[in-house]
GUMI-283205 format. One record per residue (C-alpha): x negated, y, z negated; residue in three letters. Coordinates in steps of 0.1 Angstrom, whole numbers, plus 5000, padded with zeros to 4 digits. Layout:
BEGIN
ATOM   xx   yy   zz   r
ATOM    X    Y    Z ala
...
This chain:
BEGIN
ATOM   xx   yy   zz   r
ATOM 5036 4903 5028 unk
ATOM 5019 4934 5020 unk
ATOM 4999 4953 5043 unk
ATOM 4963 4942 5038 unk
ATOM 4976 4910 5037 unk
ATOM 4989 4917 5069 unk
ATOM 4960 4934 5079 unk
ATOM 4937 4907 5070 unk
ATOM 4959 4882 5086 unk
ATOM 4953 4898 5121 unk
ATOM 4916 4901 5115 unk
ATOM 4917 4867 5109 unk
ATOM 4935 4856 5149 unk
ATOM 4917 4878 5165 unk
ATOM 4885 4864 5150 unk
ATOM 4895 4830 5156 unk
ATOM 4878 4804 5179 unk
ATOM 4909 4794 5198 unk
ATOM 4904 4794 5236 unk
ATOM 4923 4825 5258 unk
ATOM 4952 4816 5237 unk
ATOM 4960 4838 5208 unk
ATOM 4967 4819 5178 unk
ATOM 5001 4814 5157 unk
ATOM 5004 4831 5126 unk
ATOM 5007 4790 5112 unk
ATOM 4976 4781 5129 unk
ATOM 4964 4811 5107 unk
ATOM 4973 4801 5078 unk
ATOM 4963 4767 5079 unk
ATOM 4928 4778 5090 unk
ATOM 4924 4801 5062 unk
ATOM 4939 4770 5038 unk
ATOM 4916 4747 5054 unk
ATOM 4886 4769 5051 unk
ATOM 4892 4787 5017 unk
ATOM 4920 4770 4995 unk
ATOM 4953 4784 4993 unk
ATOM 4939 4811 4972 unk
ATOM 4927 4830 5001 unk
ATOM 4963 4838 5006 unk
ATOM 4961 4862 4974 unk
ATOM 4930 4879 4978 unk
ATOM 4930 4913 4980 unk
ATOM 4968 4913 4956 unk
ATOM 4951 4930 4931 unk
ATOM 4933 4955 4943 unk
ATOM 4969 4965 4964 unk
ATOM 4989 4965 4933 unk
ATOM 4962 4993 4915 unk
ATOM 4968 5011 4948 unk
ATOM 5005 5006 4947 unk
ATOM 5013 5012 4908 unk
ATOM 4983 5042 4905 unk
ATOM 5001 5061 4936 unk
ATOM 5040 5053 4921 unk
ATOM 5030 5062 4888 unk
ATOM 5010 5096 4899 unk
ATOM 5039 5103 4926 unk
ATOM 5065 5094 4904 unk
ATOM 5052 5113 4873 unk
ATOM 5041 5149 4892 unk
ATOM 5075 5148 4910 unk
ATOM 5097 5150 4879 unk
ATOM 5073 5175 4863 unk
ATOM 5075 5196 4894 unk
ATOM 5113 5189 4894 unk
ATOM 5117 5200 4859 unk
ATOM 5099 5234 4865 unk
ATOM 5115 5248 4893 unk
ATOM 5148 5237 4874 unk
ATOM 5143 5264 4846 unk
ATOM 5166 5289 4860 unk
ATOM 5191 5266 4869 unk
ATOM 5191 5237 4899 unk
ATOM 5159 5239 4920 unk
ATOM 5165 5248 4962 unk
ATOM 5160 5223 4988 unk
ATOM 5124 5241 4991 unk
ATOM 5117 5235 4961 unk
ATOM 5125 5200 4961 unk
ATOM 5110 5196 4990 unk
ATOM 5076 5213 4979 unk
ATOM 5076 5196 4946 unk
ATOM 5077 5159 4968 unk
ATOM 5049 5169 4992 unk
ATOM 5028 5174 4961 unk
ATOM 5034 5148 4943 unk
ATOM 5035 5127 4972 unk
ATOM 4995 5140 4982 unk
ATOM 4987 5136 4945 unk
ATOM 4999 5100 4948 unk
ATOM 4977 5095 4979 unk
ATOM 4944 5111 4963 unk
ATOM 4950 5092 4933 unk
ATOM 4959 5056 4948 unk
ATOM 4936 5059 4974 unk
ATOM 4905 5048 4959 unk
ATOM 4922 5021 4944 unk
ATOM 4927 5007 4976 unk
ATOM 4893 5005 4993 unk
């Protein structure tokens, strides 16, 4: 289950009319079921796969781009690997980011 699921999942118990008990991730679900249809269960999927596929595409891309250029003069140093993921890696984050809220 993917994070916001997750996320909105625990929002969900901990807003939940159940007593001093904490609900069960069942009695969860079969609230949300019973109040929304079991297409509550999806909502918010596609707004975390554009998140998901624009920050793996962005990451993905800039890394072997990176890769390629500090490989000119033969096989690129750790460091350079290393810099070249920490780049593309916060390119991935600036660019998925928005995606996700």
């Amino acid at each position: 289950m993917p994070l916001p699921r997750l996320m909105a999942f625990q929002s969900r118990m901990q807003t939940l009319e159940s007593g001093s008990r904490r609900p069960s991730t069942i009695s969860v679900l079969r609230a949300s079921i019973a109040q929304s249809g079991i297409r509550s269960l999806y909502a918010g999927l596609t707004a975390s796969l554009m998140r998901q596929m624009s920050y793996s595409l962005v990451r993905l891309g800039t890394y072997e781009e990176l890769k390629a250029l500090f490989s000119k003069d033969g096989p690129p140093s750790t460091a350079h690997l290393i810099l070249a993921a920490s780049l593309a890696g916060g390119l991935g984050g600036l660019a998925g980011n928005p995606a996700g809220n």
